[in-house]
N, C-alpha and C positions, 0 to 999 in steps of 0.2 A: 768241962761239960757245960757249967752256967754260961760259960766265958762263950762258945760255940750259938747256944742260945741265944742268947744275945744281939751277936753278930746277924743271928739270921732272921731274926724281928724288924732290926737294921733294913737289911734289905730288902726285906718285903715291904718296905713303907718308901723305900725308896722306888722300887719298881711301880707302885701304884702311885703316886706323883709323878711320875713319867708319862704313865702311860693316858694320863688323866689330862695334862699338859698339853702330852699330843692330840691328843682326842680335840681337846676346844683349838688349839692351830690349825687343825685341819677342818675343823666348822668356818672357821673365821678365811678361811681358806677357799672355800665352795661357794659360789654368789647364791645368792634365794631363790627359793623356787615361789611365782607369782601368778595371778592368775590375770589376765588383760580382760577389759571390758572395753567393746564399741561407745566414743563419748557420743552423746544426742542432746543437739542443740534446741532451746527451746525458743518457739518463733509466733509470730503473728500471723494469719492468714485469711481471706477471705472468698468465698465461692463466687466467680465471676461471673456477673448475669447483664443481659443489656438492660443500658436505661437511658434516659437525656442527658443530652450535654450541649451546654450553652460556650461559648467563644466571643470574649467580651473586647471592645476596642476602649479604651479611658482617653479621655479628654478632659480640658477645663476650658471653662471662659465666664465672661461679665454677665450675669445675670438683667433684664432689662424687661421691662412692660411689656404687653403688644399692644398696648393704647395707652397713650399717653400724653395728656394735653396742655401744653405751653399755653395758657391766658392774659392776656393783652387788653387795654383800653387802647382804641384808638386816638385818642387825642387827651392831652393834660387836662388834668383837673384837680380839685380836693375832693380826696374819699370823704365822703358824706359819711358813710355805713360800712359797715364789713358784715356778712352773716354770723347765724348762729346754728349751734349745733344743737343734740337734744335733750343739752344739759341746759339749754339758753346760756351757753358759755361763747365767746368771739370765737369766729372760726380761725384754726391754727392748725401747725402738722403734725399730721394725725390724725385730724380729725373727720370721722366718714361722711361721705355728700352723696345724694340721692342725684341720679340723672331722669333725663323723662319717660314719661312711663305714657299707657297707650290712655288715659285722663286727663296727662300734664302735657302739652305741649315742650313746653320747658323745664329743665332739671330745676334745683336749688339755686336758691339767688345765693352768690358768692360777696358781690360786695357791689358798692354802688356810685358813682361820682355824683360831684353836685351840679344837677340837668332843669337847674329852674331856670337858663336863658331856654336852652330848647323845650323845654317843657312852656313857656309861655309863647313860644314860633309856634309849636304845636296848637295849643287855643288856640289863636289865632288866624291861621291856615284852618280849622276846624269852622271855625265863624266862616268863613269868605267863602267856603266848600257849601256850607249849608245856604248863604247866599244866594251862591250861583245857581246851586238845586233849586232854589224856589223861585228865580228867573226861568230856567228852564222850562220846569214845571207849568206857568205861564206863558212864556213862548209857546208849547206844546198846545196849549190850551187856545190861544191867537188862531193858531192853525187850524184848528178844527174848527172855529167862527169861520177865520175866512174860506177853507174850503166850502161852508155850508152858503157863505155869500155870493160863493160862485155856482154856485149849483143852482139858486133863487136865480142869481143873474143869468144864466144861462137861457131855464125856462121859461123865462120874459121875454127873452130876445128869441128863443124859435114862435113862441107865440103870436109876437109880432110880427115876427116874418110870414108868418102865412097871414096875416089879418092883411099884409100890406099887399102880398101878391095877389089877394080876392078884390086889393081896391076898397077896401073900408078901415084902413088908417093910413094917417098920412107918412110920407119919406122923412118928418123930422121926429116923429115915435118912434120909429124903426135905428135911423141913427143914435137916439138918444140910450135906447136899450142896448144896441151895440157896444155904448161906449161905457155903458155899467157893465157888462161882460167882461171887457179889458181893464176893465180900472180893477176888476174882483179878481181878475189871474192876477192880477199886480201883485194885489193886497198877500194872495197865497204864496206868493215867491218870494216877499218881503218877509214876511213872517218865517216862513225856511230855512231861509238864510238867519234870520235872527235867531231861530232853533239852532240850528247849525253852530253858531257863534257861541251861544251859552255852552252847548254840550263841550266844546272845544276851551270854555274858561273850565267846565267843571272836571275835565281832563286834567287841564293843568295844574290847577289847584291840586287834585286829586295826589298826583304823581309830586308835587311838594309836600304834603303832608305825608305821604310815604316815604319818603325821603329823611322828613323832620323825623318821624316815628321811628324809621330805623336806628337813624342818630340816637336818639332817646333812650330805645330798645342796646344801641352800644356802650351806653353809661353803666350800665348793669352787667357783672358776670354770673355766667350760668353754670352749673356743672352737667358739662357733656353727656357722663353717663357715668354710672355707678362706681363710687372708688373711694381712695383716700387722700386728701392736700400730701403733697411733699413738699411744697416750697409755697410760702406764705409771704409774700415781700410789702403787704399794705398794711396801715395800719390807721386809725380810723381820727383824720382831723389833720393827715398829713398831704402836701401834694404829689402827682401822679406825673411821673412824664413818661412816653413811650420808649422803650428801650432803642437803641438805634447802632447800627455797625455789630449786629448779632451772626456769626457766620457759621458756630457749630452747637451741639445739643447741649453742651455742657456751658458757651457761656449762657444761649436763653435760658436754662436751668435757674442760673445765678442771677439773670436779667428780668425773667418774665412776673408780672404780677403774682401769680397760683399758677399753679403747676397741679393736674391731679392726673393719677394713674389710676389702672386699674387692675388692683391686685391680685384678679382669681385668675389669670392665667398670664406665665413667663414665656421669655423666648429665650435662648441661650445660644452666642454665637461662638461657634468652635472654630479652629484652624488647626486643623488634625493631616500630620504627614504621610504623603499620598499612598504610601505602601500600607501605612494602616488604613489607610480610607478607603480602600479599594473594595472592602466588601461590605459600606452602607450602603444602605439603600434607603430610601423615603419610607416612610411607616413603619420602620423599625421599633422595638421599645427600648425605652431610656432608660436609666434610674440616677436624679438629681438628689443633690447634699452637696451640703459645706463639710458633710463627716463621711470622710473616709471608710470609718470601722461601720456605721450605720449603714453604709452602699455595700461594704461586703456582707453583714447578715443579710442583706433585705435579696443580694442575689442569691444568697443558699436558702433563703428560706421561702423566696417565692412567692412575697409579698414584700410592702413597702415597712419598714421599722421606723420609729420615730424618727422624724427630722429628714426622711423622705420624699421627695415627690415620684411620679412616674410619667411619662411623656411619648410622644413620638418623633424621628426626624422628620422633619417639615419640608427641605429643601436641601439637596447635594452639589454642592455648582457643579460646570460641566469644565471648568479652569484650574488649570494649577497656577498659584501664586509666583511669579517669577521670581520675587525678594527670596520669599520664604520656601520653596516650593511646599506649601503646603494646601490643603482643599478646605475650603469656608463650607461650613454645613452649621444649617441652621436646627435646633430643638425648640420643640414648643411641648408645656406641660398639659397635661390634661384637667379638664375642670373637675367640680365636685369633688372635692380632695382635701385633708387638711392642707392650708398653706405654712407653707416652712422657709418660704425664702422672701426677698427683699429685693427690689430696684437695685442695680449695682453691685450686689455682691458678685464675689468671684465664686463660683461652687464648679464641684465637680460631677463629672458626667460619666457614666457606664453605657454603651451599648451593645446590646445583644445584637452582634453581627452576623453572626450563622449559631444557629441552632438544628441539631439531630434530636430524633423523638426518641431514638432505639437502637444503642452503637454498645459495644462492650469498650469498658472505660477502667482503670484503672487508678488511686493512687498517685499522685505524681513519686510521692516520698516509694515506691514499692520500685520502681525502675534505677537500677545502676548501670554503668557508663565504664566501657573498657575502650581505649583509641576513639572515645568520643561513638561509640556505639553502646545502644542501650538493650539491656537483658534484664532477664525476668528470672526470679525459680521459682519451677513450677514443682507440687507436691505431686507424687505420684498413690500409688495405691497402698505401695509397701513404707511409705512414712520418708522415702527420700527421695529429696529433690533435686531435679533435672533444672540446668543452666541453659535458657532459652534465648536466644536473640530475636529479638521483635521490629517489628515497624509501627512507629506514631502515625498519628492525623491529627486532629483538632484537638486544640488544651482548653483547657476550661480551668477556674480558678486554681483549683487543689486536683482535677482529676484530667485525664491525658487519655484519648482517643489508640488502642491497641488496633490498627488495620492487618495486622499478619502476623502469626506465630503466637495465637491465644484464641482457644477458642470456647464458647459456653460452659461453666459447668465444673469448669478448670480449676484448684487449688493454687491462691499463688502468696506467695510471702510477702509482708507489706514490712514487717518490722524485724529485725533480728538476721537479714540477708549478709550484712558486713562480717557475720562470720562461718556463712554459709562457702563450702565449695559443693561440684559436681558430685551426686550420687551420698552427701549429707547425709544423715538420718534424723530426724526431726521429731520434736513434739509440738504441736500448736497447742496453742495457750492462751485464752480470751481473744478466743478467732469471731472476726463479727458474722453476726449471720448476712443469710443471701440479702435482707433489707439494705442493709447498710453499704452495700456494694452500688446503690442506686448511686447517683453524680448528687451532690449536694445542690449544684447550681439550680437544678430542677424546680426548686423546694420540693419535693416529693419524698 
């Protein structure tokens, strides 16, 4: 009976490890039960509104004066003198020179050769001048004697002519007054002529001494008009010869005495390819630099940034370059400005080639590209977004002209699109406001 007990303890412990066994086989057995959640991507977006957009052409070229004056003596000599600036320091490059003003006839005396031969022509022609003045002066003064001798002789001789036709003076009174008559036109026509003759020395003289005076006036350089020396080539106790076989700007540069330009306004000559050229125009606005990064703030922010200037096109030719094919357009900067560039530098050039006042503009980086065709996703009402295919127009720095298939008002994804499909469901996420939608190019 123990023994039966036993046995059946046994069994019940084995049935329940069995049954315990299959229990967990058959869980391990069944796959999980799970619950699916819709994944939602999180993106960037901004409400599209219109606003300007600029369309910029780049160019470079050599930066250059628009006045700029190659100075020359005409003829050798020893520099006597060089001027001073207004430190009374020797003028040199660098240094700023006044031009003339509506008091000065002539700018700053620049430097001076040694003009004591002509300067003593000059005295001298000056005596001979004042000379013949006071011959003339005299002769002038003859004239009016002898006319007044002929006038006395005149009314002698009609007086006697009638005394003689009454018969109460004789036929040799009458001849004799006759012949004072004619000898007093004599005297008038002598003196005339001797008038005549002085005025034609003090002529001559006159036009030497102008002459000498000019020469004189050539010993001395002036500064044209307002600027700064670039090229200084005298130097003071040394001799002068005139440069000779000069055939472009760059040797007179090297060859001429002084050199002054005038720094508050550049010209900048481009050779920009005709397909880009095609939509300048004269009056355009520019934005010049030798820096790069400085021209792209100064176009997004819609003013000049340091190191800046701004300008207009001045001239389009109406040629294309047969070499190069490319179109010479000339820039000129505007005055009143800091200046930021130099004679000869090479800088670079922006033009605002076509501008919109009020276009719906997008992002460039917001546009992707399937067979070379560019789409959009647009957010809808319900948080998912619809795969649009659009049409461009005009690009502007960072922002691209939307012509069809966007329109006001529209939610579209700028950032987070690459793992965006059709019908997504989205959360936007430091979405910019409608401000920020405006085109940078603007500055606005």
């Amino acid at each position: 009976m123990t023994l039966n007990k036993g046995k059946l303890a046994v069994g019940v412990i084995a049935l329940s490890l069995a049954g315990l066994a299959a229990f967990r086989l058959n869980s391990y057995l069944q796959p999980p039960v799970m619950t699916s959640e819709e994944r939602v991507i999180k993106v960037s977006a901004l409400t599209v509104e219109p606003a300007p957009l600029t369309s910029w052409v780049f160019a470079e070229g050599t930066v250059e004066a628009q006045r700029k004056a190659f100075l020359d003596f005409e003829r050798a000599g020893k520099v006597v003198s060089v001027g001073t600036d207004h430190n009374n320091l020797s003028l040199r490059e660098g240094s700023r020179v006044s031009g003339p003003t509506s008091l000065e006839a002539r700018g700053q005396r620049l430097a001076s050769l040694d003009s004591r031969n002509t300067s003593a022509n000059v005295n001298s022609l000056s005596a001979r001048l004042q000379s013949a003045r006071l011959r003339r002066e005299e002769t002038q003064a003859n004239i009016d004697r002898a006319k007044n001798d002929r006038e006395l002789a005149r009314i002698a001789f009609e007086r006697t002519q009638k005394l003689n036709q009454q018969g109460l003076i004789s036929r040799d009174a009458l001849d004799r007054d006759r012949t004072a008559l004619l000898n007093a036109e004599a005297a008038v026509s002598a003196v005339q002529s001797a008038e005549a003759s002085a005025k034609a020395e003090v002529e001559s003289i006159s036009a030497e001494l102008e002459g000498a005076l000019v020469t004189l006036s050539k010993d001395s350089l002036f500064a044209p008009f307002d600027g700064v020396i670039t090229v200084m080539n005298l130097r003071e106790g040394n001799y002068y010869y005139p440069p000779m076989g000069i055939s472009s700007n760059s040797d007179r540069e090297n060859a001429s005495a002084v050199v002054v330009v005038d720094d508050s306004r550049y010209e900048i000559t481009l050779e920009i390819p005709e397909q880009s050229a095609r939509p300048v125009k004269e009056g355009q606005t520019v934005w010049v630099s030798v820096n790069s990064s400085a021209l792209y703030q100064s176009a997004g922010d819609g003013e000049p940034a340091d190191g800046v200037m701004t300008g207009r096109i001045w001239s389009v030719s109406p040629a294309i370059s047969l070499n190069s094919r490319t179109r010479k357009v000339k820039v000129r900067t505007d005055i009143n400005q800091p200046n930021t560039l130099q004679d000869g530098l090479y800088a670079q050039v922006w033009i605002a080639a076509v501008e919109k006042n009020s276009t719906l503009t997008l992002p460039v980086e917001a546009l992707s590209f399937r067979d070379r065709m560019p789409f959009i996703y647009v957010i809808g009402n319900d948080d998912r977004v619809e795969r649009r295919s659009i049409t461009t127009g005009l690009e502007g720095l960072s922002k691209i002209e939307i012509t069809k298939g966007l329109t006001r008002g529209e939610k579209v994804v700028i950032r987070g699109q690459h793992l965006l499909g059709n019908d997504t469901l989205v959360e936007v996420v430091n979405a910019p406001t409608t401000e920020l939608a405006v085109n940078e190019e603007s500055g606005q």
